[in-house]
N, C-alpha and C positions, 0 to 999 in steps of 0.2 A: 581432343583437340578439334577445333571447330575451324570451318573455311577459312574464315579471316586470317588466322594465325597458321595455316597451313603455308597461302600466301605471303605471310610476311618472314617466316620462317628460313632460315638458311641453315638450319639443323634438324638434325633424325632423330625422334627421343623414344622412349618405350613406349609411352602409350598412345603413339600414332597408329594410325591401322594400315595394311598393307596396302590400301589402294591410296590413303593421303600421301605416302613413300613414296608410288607410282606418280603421283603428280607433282609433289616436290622436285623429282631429278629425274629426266629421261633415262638416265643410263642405271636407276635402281633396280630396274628388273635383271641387268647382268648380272648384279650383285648377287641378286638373290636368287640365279642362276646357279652362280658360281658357288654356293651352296646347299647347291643341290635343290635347290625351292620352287616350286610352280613348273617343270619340265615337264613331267609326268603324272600319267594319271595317279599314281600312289604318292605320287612328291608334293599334289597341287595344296597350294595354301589360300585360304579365304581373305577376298579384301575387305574385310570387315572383321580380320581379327588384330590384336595389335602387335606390334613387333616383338614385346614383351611376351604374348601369348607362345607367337609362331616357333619363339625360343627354345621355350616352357616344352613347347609338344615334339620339337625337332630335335630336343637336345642339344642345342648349338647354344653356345656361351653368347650372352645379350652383347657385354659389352665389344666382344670380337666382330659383332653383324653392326654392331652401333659405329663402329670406328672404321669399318669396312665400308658403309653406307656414307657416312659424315667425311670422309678421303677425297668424295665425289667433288668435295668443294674446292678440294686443295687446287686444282688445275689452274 
């Protein structure tokens, strides 16, 4: 996913990388707090891998972190 469409973007898809997430919604980082992601030095996640990735290696179900991240919008 490329700048342009980061910005026009008001959804979280898989293959965004963690740090376009970071820009898309201030509050993504609690999210990805809240499970368990980026706190610690054994939990940290790279902004350059994709959400799809972070998944994959966390073991955390995509669509559970997809609809958890995409809720951001509900407000």
């Amino acid at each position: 996913m490329n700048e342009v469409d980061i910005k026009n973007s008001k959804k979280f898809t898989p293959d965004m990388t963690v740090g376009q997430a970071l820009e898309l919604h201030p509050e993504a980082g609690l999210v990805f707090a809240s499970y368990h992601l980026g706190g610690c030095s054994h939990c940290s996640i790279n902004e350059y891998e994709t959400l799809e990735q972070v998944c994959m290696g966390y073991g955390i179900p995509l669509d559970q972190l997809l609809d958890s991240l995409n809720n951001l919008f509900d407000d």
